[in-house]
mmCIF file of the N, C-alpha and C atoms, coordinates in Angstrom:
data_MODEL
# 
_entry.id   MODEL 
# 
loop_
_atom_site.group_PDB 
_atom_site.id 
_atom_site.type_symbol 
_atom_site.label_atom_id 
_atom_site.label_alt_id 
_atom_site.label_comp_id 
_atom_site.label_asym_id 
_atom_site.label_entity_id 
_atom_site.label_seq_id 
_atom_site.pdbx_PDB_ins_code 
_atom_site.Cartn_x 
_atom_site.Cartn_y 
_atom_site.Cartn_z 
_atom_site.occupancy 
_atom_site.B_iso_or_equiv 
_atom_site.pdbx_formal_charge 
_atom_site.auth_seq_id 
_atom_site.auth_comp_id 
_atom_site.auth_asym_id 
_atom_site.auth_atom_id 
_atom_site.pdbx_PDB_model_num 
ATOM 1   N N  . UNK A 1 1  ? -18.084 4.964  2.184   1.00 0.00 ? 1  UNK A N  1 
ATOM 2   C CA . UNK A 1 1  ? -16.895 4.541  2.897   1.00 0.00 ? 1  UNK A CA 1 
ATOM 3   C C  . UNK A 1 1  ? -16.107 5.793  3.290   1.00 0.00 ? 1  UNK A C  1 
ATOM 4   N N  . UNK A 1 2  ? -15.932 6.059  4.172   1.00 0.00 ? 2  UNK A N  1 
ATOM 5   C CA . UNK A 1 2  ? -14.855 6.944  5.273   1.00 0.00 ? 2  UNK A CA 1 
ATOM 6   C C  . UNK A 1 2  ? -13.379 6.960  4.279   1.00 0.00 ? 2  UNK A C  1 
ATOM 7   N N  . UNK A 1 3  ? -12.752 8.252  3.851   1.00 0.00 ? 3  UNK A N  1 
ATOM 8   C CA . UNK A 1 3  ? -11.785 8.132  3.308   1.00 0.00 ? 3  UNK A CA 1 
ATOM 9   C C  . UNK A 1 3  ? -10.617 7.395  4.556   1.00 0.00 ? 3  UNK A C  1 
ATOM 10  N N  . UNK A 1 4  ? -10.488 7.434  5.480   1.00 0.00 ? 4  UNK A N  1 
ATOM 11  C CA . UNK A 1 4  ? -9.629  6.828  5.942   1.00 0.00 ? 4  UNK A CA 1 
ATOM 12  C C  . UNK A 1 4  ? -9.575  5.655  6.107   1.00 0.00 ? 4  UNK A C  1 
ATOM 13  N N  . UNK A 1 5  ? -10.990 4.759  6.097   1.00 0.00 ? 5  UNK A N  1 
ATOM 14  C CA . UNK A 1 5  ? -11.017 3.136  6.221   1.00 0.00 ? 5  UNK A CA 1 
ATOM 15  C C  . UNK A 1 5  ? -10.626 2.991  4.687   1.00 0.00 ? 5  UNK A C  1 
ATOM 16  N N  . UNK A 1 6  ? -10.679 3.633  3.514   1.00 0.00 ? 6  UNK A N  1 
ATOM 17  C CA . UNK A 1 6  ? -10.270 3.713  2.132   1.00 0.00 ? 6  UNK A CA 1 
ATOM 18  C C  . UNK A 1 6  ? -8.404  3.391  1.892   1.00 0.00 ? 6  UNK A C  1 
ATOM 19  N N  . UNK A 1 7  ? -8.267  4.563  2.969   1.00 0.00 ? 7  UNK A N  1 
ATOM 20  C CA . UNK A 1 7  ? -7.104  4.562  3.037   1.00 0.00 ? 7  UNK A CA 1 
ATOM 21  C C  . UNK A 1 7  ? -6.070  3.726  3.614   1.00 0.00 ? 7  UNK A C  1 
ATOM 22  N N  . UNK A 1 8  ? -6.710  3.093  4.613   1.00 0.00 ? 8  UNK A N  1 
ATOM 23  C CA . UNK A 1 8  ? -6.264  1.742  5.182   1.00 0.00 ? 8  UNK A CA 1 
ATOM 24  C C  . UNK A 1 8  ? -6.092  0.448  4.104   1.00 0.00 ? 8  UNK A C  1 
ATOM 25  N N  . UNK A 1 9  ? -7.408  0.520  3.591   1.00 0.00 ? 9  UNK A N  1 
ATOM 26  C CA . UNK A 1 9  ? -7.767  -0.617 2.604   1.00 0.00 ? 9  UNK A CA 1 
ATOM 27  C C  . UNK A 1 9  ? -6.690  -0.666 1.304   1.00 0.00 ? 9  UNK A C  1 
ATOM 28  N N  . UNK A 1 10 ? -6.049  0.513  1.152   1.00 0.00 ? 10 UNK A N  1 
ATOM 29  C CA . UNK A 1 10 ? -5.346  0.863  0.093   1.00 0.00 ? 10 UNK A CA 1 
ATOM 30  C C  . UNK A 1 10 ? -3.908  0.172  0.811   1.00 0.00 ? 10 UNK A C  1 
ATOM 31  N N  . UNK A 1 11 ? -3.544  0.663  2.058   1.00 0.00 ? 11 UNK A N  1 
ATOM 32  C CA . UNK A 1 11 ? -2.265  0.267  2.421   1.00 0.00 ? 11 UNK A CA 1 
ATOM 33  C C  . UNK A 1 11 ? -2.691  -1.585 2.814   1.00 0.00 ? 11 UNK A C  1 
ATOM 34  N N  . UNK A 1 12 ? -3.420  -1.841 3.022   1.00 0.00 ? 12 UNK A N  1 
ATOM 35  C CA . UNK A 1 12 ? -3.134  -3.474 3.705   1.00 0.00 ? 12 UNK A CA 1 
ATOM 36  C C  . UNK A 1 12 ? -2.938  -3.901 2.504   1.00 0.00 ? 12 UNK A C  1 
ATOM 37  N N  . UNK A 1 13 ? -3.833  -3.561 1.121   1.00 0.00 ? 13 UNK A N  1 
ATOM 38  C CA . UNK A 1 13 ? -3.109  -4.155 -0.675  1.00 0.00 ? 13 UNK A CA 1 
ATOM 39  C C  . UNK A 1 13 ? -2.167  -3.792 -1.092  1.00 0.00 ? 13 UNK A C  1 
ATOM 40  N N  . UNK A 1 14 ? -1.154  -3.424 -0.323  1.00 0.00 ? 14 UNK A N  1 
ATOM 41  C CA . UNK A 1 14 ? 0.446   -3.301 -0.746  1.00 0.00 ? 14 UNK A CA 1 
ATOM 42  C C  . UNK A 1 14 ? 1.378   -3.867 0.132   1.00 0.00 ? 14 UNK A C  1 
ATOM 43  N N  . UNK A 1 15 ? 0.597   -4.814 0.789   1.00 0.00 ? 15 UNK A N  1 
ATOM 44  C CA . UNK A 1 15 ? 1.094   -5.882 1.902   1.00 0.00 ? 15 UNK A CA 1 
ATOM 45  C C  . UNK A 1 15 ? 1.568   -6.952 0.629   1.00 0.00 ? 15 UNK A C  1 
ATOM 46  N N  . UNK A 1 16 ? 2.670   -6.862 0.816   1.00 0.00 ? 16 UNK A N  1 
ATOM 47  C CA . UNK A 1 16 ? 3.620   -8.218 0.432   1.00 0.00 ? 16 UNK A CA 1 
ATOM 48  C C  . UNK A 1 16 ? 4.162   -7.429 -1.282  1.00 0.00 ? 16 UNK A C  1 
ATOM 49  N N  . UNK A 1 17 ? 4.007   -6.236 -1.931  1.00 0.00 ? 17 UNK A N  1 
ATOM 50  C CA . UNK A 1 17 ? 3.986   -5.477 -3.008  1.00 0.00 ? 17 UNK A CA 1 
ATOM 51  C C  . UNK A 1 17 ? 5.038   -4.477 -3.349  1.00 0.00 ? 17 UNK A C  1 
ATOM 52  N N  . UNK A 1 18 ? 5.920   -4.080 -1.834  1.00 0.00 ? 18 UNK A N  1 
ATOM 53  C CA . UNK A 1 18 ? 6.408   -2.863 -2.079  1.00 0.00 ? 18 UNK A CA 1 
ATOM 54  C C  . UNK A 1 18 ? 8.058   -3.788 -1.587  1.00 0.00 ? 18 UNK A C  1 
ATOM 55  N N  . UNK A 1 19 ? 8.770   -3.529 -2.662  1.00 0.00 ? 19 UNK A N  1 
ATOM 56  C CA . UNK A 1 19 ? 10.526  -4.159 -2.461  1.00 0.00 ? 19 UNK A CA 1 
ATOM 57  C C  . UNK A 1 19 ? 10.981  -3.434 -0.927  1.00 0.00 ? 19 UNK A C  1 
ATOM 58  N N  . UNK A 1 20 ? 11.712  -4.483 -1.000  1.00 0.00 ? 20 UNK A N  1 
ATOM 59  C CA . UNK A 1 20 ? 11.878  -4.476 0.484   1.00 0.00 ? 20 UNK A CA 1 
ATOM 60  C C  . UNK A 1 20 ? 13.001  -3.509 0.733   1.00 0.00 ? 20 UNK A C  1 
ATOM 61  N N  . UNK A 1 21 ? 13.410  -3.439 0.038   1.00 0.00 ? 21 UNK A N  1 
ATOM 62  C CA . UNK A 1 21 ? 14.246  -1.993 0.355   1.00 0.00 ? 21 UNK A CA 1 
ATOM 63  C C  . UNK A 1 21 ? 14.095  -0.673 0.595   1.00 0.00 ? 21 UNK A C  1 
ATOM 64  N N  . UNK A 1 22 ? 12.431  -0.874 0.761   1.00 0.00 ? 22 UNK A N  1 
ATOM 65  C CA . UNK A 1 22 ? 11.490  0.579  1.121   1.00 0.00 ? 22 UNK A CA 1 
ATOM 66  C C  . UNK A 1 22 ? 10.750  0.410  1.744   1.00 0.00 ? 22 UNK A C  1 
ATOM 67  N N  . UNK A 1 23 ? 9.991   -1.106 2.379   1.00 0.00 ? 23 UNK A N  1 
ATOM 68  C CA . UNK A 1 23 ? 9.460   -1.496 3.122   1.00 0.00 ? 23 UNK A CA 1 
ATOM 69  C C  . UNK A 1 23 ? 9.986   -1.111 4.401   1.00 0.00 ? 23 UNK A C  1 
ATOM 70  N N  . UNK A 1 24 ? 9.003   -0.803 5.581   1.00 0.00 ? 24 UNK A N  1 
ATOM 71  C CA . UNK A 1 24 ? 9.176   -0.469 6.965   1.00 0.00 ? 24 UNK A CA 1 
ATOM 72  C C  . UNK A 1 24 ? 9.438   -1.895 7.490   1.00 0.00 ? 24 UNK A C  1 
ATOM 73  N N  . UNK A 1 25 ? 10.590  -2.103 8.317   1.00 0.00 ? 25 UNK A N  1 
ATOM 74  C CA . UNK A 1 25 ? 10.794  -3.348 9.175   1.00 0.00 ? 25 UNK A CA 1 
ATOM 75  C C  . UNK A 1 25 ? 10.786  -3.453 10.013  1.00 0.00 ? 25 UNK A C  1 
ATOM 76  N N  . UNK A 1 26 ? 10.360  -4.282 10.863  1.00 0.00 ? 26 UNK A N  1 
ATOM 77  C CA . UNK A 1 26 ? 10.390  -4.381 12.710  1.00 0.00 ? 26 UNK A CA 1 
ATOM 78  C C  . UNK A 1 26 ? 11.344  -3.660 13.298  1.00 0.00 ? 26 UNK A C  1 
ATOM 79  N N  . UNK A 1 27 ? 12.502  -3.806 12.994  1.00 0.00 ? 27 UNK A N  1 
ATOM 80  C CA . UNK A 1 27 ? 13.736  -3.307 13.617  1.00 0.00 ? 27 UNK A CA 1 
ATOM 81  C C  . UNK A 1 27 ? 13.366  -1.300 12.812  1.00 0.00 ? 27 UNK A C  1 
ATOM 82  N N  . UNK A 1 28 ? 12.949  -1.179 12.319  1.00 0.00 ? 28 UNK A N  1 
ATOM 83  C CA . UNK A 1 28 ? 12.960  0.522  12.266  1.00 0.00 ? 28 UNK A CA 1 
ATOM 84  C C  . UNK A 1 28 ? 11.613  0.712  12.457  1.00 0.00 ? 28 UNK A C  1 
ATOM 85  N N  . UNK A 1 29 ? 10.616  -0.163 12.972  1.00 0.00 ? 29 UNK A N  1 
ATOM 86  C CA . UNK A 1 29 ? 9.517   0.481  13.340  1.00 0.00 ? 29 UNK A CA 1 
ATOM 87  C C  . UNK A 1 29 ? 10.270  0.280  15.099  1.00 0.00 ? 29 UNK A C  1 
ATOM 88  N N  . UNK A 1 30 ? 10.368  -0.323 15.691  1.00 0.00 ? 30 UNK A N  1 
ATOM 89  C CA . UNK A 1 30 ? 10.866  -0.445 17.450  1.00 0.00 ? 30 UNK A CA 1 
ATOM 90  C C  . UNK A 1 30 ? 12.139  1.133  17.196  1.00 0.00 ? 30 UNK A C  1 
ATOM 91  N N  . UNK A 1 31 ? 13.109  1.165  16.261  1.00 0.00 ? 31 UNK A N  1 
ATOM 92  C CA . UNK A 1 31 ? 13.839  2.506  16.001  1.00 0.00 ? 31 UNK A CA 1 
ATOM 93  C C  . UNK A 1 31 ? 12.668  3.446  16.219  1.00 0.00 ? 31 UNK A C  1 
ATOM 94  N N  . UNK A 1 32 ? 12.034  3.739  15.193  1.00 0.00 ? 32 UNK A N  1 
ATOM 95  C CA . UNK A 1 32 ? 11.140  4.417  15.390  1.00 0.00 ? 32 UNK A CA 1 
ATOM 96  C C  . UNK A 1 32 ? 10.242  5.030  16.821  1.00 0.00 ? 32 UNK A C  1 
ATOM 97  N N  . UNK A 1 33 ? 9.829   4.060  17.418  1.00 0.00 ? 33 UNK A N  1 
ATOM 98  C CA . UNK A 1 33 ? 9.177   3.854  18.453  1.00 0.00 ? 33 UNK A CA 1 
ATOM 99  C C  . UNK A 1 33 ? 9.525   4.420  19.851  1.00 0.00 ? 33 UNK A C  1 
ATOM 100 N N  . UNK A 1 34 ? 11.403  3.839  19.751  1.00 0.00 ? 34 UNK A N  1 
ATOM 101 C CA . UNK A 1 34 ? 12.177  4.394  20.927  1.00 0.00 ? 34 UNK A CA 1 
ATOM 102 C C  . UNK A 1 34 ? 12.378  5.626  20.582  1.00 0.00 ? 34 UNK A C  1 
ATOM 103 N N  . UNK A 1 35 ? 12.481  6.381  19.472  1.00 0.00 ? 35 UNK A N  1 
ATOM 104 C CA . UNK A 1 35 ? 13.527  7.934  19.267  1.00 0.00 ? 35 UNK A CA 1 
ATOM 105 C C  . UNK A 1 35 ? 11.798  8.619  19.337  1.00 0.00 ? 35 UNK A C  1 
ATOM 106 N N  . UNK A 1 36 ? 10.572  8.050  19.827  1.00 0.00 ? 36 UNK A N  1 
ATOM 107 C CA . UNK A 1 36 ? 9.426   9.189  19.667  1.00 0.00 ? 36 UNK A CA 1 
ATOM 108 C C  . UNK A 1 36 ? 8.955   8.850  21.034  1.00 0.00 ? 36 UNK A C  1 
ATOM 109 N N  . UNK A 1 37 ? 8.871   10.403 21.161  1.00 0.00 ? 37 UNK A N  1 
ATOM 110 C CA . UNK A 1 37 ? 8.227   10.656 22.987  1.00 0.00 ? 37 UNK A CA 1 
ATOM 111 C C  . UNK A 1 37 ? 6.885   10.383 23.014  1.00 0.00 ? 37 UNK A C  1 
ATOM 112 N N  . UNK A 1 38 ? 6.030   9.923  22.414  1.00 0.00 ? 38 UNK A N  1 
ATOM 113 C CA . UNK A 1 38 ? 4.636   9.921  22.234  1.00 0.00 ? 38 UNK A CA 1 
ATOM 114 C C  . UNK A 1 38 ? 4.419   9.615  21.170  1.00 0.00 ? 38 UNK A C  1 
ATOM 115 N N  . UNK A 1 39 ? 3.021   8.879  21.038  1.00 0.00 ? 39 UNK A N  1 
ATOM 116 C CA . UNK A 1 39 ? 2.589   8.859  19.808  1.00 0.00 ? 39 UNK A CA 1 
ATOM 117 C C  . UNK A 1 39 ? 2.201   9.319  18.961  1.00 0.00 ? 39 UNK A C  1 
ATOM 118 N N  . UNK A 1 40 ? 2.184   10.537 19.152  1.00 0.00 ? 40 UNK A N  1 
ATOM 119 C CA . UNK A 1 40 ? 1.409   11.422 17.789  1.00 0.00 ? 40 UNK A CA 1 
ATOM 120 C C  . UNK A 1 40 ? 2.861   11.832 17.151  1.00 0.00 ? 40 UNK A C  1 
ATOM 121 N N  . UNK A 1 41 ? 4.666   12.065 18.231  1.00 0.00 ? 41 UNK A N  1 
ATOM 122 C CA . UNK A 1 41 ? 5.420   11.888 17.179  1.00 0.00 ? 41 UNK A CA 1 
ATOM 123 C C  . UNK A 1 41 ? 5.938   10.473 16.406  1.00 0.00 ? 41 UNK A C  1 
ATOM 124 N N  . UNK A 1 42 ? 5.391   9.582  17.241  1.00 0.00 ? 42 UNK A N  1 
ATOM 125 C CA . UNK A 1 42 ? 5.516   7.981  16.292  1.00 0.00 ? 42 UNK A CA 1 
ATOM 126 C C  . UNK A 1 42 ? 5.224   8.431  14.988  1.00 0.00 ? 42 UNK A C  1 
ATOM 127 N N  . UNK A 1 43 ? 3.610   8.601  15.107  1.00 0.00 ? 43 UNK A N  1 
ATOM 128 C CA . UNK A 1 43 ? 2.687   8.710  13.720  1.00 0.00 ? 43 UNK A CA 1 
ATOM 129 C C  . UNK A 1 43 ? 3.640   9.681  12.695  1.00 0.00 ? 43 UNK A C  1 
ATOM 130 N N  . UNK A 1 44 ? 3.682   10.733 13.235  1.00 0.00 ? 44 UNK A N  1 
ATOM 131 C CA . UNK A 1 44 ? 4.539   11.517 12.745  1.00 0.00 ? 44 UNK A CA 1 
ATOM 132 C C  . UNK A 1 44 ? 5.651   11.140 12.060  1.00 0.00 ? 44 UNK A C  1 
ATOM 133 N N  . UNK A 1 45 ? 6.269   10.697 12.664  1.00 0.00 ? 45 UNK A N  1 
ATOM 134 C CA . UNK A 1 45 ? 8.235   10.199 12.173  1.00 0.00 ? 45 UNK A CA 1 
ATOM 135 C C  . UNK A 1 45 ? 8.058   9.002  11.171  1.00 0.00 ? 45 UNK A C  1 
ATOM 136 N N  . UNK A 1 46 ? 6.805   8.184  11.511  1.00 0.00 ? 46 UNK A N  1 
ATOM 137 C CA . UNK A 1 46 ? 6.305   7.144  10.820  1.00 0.00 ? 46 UNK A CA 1 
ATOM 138 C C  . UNK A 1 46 ? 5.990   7.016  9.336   1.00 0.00 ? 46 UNK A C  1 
ATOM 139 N N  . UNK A 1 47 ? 5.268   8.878  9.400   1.00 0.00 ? 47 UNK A N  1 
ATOM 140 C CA . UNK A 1 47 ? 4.981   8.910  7.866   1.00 0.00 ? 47 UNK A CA 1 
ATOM 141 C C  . UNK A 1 47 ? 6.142   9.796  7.490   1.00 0.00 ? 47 UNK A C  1 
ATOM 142 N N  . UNK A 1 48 ? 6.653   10.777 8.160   1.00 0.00 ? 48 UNK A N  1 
ATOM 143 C CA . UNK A 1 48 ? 8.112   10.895 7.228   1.00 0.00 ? 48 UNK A CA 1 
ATOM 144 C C  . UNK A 1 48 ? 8.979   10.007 6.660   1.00 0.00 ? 48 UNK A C  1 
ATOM 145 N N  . UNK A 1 49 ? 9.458   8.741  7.609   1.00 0.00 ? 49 UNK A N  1 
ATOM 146 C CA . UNK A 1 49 ? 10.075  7.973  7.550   1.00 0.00 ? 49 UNK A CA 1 
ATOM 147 C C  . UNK A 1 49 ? 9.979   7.447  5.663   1.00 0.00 ? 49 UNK A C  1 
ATOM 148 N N  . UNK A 1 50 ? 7.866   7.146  5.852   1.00 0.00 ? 50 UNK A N  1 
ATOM 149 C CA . UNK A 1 50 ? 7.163   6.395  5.027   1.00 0.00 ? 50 UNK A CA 1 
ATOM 150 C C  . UNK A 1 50 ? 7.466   7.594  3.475   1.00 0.00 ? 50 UNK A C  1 
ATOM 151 N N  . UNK A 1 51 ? 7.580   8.888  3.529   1.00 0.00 ? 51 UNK A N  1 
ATOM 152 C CA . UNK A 1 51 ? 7.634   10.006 3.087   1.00 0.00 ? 51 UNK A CA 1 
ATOM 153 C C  . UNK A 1 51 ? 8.961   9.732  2.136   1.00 0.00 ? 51 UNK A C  1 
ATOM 154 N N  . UNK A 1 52 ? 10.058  9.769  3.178   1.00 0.00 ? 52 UNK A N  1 
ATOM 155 C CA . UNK A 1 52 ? 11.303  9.425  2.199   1.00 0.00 ? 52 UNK A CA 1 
ATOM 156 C C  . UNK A 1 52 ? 11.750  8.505  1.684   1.00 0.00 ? 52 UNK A C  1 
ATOM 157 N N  . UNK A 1 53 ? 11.438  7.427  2.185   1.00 0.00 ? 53 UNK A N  1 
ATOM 158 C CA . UNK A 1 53 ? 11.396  5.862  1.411   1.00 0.00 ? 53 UNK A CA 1 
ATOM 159 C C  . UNK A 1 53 ? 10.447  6.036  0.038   1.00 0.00 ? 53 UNK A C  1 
ATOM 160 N N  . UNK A 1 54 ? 9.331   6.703  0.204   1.00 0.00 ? 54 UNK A N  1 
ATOM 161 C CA . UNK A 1 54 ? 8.872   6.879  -1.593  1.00 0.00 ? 54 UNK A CA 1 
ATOM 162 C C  . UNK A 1 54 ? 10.043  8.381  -2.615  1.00 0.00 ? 54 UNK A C  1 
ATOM 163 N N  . UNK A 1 55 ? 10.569  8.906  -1.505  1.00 0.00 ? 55 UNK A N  1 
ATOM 164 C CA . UNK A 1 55 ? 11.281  10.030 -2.488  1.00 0.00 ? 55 UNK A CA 1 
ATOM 165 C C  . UNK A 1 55 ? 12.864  9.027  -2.550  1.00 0.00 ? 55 UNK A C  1 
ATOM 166 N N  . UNK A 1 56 ? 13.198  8.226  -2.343  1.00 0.00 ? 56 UNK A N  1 
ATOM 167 C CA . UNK A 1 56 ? 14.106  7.626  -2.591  1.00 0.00 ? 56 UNK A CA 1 
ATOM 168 C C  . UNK A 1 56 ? 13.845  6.360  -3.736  1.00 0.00 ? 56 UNK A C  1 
ATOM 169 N N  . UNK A 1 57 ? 12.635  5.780  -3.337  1.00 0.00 ? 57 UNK A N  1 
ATOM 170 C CA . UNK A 1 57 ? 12.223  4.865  -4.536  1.00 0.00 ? 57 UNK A CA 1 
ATOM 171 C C  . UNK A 1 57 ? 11.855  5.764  -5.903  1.00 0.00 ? 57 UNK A C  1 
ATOM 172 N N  . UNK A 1 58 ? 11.297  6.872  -6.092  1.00 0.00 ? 58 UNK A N  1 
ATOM 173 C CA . UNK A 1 58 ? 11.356  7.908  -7.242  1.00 0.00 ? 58 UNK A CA 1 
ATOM 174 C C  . UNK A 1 58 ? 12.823  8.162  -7.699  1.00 0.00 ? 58 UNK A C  1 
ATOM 175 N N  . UNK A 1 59 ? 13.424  8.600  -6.880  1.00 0.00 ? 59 UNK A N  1 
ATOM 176 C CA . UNK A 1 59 ? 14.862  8.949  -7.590  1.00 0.00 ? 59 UNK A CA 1 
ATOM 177 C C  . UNK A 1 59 ? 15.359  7.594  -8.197  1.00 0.00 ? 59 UNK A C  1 
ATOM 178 N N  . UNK A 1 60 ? 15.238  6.400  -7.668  1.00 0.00 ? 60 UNK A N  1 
ATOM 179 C CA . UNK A 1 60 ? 16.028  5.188  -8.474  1.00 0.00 ? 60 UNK A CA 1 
ATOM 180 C C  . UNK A 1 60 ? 15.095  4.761  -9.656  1.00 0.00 ? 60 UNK A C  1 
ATOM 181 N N  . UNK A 1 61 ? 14.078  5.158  -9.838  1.00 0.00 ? 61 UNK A N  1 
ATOM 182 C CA . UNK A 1 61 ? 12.853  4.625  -10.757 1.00 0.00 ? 61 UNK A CA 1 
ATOM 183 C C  . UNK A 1 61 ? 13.058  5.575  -11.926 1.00 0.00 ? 61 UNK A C  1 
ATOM 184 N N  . UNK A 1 62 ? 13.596  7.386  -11.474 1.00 0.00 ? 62 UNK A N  1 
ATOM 185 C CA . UNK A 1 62 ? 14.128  8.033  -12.538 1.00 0.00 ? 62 UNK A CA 1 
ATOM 186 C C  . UNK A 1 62 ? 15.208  7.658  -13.553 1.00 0.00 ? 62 UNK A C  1 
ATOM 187 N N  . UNK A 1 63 ? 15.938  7.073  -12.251 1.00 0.00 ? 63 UNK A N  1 
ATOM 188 C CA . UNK A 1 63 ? 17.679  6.257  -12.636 1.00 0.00 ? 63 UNK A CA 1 
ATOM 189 C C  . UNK A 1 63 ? 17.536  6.143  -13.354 1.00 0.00 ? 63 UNK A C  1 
ATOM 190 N N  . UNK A 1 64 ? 16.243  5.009  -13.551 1.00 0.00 ? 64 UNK A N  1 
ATOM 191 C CA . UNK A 1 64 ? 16.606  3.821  -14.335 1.00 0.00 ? 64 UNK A CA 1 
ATOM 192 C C  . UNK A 1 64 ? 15.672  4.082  -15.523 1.00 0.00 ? 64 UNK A C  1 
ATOM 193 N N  . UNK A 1 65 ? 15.324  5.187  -15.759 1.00 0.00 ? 65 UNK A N  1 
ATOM 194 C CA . UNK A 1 65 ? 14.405  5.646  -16.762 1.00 0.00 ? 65 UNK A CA 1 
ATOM 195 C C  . UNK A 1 65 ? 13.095  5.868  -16.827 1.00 0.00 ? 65 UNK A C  1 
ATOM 196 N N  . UNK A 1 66 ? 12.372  5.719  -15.744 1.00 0.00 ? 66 UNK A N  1 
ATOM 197 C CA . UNK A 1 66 ? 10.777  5.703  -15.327 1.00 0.00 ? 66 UNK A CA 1 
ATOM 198 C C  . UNK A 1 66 ? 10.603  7.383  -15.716 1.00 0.00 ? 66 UNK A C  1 
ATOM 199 N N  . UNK A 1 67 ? 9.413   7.194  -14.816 1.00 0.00 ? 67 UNK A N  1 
ATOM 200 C CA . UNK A 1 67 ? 8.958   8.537  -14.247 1.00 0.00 ? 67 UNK A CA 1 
ATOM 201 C C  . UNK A 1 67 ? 9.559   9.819  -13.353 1.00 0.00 ? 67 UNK A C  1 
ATOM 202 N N  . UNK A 1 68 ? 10.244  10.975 -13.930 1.00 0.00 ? 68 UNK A N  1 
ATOM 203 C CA . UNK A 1 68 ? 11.107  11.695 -13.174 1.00 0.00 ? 68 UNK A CA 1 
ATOM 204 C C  . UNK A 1 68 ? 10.220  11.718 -11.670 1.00 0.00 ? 68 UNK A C  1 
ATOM 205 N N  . UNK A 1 69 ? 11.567  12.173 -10.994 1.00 0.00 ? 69 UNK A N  1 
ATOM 206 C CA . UNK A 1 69 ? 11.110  11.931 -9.422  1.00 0.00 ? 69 UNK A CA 1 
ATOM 207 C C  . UNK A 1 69 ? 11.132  13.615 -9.108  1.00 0.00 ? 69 UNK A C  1 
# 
């Protein structure tokens, strides 16, 4: 298997998994969409976007006593 069809397979099993307060939503993927001149900066802004929504879910998971972020 192709690490990237892997990698797909990994994100469609966190369909319906990840609190929605870090979840990407229609309304900031179309945000998204309009503020990028092209798609390779979509992809781009897409996984930053995707980038700081996990460094923000780390810092509250530290909060609350988890795993330092």
């Amino acid at each position: 298997m192709s690490k990237l069809k892997n990698v797909v397979e990994k994100a469609e099993s966190m369909i319906g998994k990840i609190p929605a307060g870090y979840e990407l939503n229609t309304a900031q993927v179309a945000e998204l969409y309009e503020k990028s001149p092209d798609w390779f900066h979509l992809i781009g802004n897409s996984f930053r976007f995707g980038y700081l929504q996990g460094m923000k879910a780390a810092k509250a998971e530290a909060k609350r006593g988890g795993v330092r972020a």
